[in-house]
C-alpha positions in Angstrom: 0.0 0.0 0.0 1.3 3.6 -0.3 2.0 6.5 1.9 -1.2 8.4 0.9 -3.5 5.3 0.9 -2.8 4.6 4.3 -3.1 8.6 5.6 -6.8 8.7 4.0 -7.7 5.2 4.9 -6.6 6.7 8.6 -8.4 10.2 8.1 -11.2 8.8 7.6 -12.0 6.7 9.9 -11.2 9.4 12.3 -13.2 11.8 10.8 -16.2 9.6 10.8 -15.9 8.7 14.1 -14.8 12.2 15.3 -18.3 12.8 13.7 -20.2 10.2 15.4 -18.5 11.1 18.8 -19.4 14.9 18.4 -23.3 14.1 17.3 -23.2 11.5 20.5 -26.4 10.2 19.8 -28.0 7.2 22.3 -28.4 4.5 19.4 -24.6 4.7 18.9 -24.6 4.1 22.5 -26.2 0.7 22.3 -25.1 -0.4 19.1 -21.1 -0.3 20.4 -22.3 -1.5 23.7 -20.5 1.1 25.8 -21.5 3.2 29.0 -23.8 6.0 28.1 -22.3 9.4 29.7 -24.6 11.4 31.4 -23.3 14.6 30.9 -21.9 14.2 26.7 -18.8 16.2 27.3 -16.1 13.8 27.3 -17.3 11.6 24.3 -18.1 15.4 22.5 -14.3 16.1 23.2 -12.9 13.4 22.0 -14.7 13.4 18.5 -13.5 16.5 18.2 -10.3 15.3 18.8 -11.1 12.7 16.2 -12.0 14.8 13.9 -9.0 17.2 13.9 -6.4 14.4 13.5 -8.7 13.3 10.6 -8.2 16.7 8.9 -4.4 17.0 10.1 -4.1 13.4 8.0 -6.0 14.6 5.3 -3.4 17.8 5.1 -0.4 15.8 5.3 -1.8 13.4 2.5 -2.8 16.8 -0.4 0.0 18.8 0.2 2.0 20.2 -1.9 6.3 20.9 -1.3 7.1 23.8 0.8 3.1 24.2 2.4 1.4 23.1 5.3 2.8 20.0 7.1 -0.2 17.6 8.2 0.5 15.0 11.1 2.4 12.2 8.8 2.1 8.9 8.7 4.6 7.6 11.6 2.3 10.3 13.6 -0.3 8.8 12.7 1.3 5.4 14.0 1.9 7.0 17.1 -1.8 8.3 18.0 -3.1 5.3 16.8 
């Protein structure tokens, strides 16, 4: 596989969860069979957090030389 395939295979599935996380709605709840939150702050942060290594990836996969300088793929690897 190559360098790029692997950043947007990674972004997104961060960015959907990220967008799952940040919507936080109840059926997601029971469908991944984990403790609902009361208050949805912490599951809200993290998609959020999701979501902006998504995008991070995504900029590290379309850039161009001498422009913005996404998170990378060993990065990636790291968070993951």
């Amino acid at each position: 596989m190559r360098r790029t395939t692997l950043l947007k295979a990674d972004a997104a599935i961060n960015l959907i969860l990220g967008i799952l996380l940040m919507a936080f709605p109840a059926k997601l709840v029971t469908v991944l069979a984990i403790p609902m939150a009361d208050p949805s702050f912490y599951p809200t942060i993290l998609g959020g957090v999701l979501f902006g290594i998504g995008l991070a990836l995504l900029i590290e996969c379309c850039r161009r030389p001498n422009r913005f300088i996404g998170l990378g793929l060993a990065g990636a690897v790291k968070i993951d």
